[in-house]
N, C-alpha and C positions, 0 to 999 in steps of 0.2 A: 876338203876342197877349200880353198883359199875365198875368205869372207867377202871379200871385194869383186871378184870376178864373179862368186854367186850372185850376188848383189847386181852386178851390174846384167848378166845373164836376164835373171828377174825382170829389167824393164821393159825388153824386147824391144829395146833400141840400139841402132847399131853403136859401136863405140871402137874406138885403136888404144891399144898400149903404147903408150911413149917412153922408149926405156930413156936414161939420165945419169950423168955422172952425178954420185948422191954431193959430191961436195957442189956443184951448181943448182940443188932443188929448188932455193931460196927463188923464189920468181921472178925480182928484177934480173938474178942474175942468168936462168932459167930461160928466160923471155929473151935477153939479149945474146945469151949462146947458140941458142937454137931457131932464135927467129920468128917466136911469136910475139905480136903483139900486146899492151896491157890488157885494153878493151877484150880480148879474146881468151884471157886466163883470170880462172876464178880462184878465188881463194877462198879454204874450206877452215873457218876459226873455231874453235873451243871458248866461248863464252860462260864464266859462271857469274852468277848474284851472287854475292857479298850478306849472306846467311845464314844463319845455323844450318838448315838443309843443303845449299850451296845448293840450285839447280844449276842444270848447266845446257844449253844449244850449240849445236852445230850450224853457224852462220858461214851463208855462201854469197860471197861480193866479187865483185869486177875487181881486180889488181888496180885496175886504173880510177878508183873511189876510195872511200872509207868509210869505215865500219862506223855507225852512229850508237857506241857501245852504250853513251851513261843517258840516251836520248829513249830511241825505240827498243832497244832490245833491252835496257834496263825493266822498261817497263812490260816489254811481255813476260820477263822472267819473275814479276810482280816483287821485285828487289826494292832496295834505297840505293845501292851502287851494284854496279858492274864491273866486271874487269876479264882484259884475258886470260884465258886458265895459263898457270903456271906449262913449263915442258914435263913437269911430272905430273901434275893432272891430267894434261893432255894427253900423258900413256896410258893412266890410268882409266879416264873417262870415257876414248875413245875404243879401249882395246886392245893398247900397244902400237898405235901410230903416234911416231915421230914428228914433231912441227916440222914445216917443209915438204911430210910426206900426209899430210891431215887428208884426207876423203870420205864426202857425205858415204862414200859406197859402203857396205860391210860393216858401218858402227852397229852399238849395242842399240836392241828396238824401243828402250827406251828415253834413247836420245832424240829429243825434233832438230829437225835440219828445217832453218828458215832459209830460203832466196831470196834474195833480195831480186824486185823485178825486171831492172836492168838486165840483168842475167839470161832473164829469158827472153829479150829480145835480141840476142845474138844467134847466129846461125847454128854457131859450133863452140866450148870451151873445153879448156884445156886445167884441168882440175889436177890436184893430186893423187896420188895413185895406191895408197894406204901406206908406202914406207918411202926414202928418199928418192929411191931408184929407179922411180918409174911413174907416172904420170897416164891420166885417162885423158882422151879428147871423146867428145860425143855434143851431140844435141841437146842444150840445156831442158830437151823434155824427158832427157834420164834421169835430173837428178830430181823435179817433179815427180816423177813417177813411185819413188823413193815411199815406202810406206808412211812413214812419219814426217815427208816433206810437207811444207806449207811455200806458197808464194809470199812475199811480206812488202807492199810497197814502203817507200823511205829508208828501207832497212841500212842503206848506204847513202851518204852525201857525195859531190865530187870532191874529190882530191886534191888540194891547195898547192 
């Protein structure tokens, strides 16, 4: 069974596949083909500290913000830097999911996925889907529900 869909099964919240031509997964351009808005698409990042262990999170922010990488999330990953994981870490850490196609759903369990809490005060997002081609929309209390979710307030600034 396909990791993500179990995953999303698991929260007992409803959710849609959004399929996507993979070359528009990129979210501004995603958002503007199809018609969602930023506020309404989350994006699912690869975070690692800058470590010998290298940990690494699953951070979930509004398209329409940004990620507060070398502020909060540095410091929950108990680092001196942070940074985005590379597109081969990011295959590596998450699975085999593609940037563009990054989702909390389906990762390894011992990945934490932080939200940032903007997140959850939206009705509905529109997240990625674990490859390019496809996209979840659901109630940000699916990705909550997530075993190793966590809410994180500030995890995101607004967007300049």
């Amino acid at each position: 069974m396909d990791p993500v869909l179990a995953a999303l099964r698991a929260t007992d919240c409803p959710y849609d596949i959004v399929d996507c031509d993979p070359d528009l997964a990129d979210t501004a351009a995603f958002c503007e083909h199809y018609g969602y808005e930023l506020d309404d698409s989350a994006n699912a990042i690869l975070v690692a500290g800058k470590s010998e262990q290298r940990p690494v999170a699953c951070c979930v922010v509004l398209a329409s913000t940004r990620l507060d990488v070398n502020g909060v999330v540095r410091k929950r990953l108990g680092t001196r830097k942070a940074s985005f994981a590379s597109p081969e870490e990011t295959m590596e850490r998450s699975g085999g999911m593609m940037i563009g196609g990054v989702t909390p759903f389906g990762l390894p369990g011992d990945l934490p996925v932080w939200i940032d809490a903007l997140v959850m005060e939206r009705t509905q997002v529109i997240v990625g889907g674990g490859s390019r081609d496809r996209k979840v929309l659901c109630p940000p209390q699916a990705l909550a529900a997530l075993p190793t979710a966590e809410v994180v307030e500030s995890l995101a600034k607004a967007a300049n």
